[in-house]
C-alpha positions, 0 to 999 in steps of 0.5 A, a space after each residue: 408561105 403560110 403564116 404560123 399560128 400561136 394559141 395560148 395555152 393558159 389554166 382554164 377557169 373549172 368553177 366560179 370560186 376557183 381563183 388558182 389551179 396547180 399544174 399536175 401534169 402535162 400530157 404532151 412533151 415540150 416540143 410535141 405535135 398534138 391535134 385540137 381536142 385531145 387531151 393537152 395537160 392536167 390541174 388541180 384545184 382544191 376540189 377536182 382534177 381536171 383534164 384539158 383539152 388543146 384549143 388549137 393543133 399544132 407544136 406544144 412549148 410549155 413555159 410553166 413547171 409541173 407542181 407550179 401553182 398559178 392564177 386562172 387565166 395565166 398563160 402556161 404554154 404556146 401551141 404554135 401551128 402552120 
């Protein structure tokens, strides 16, 4: 039997000054299937929006809320994987 996978979904760093990111939306469903490369969920900084990609394929469970402002590198979501 093959030994599931967990990748961490966290808000990717978009610029040096960046400190925190607003999530403003999530591209896939709680609980939905997603492949490495395609587009994952949405933030905002003071700047820019911007779309991020999966880092890994699998099943997707978000632990943060739409409108939530959170640090970079704070951890948003597992995408668990066989």
């Amino acid at each position: 039997m093959a030994e599931m996978s967990t990748f961490t979904v966290r808000i990717p760093r978009t610029a040096v000054a960046v400190a925190e990111a607003t999530l403003q939306e999530c591209l896939v469903d709680d609980g939905g299937l997603i492949q490495e490369g395609e587009p994952l969920f949405v933030i905002e900084t003071e700047k820019v929006e911007t779309e991020v990609e999966a880092g890994a394929s699998g099943r997707v469970y978000w632990t943060a809320k739409v409108g939530e402002v959170f640090d970079i590198g704070a951890e948003i979501g597992r995408i668990e994987g066989e």
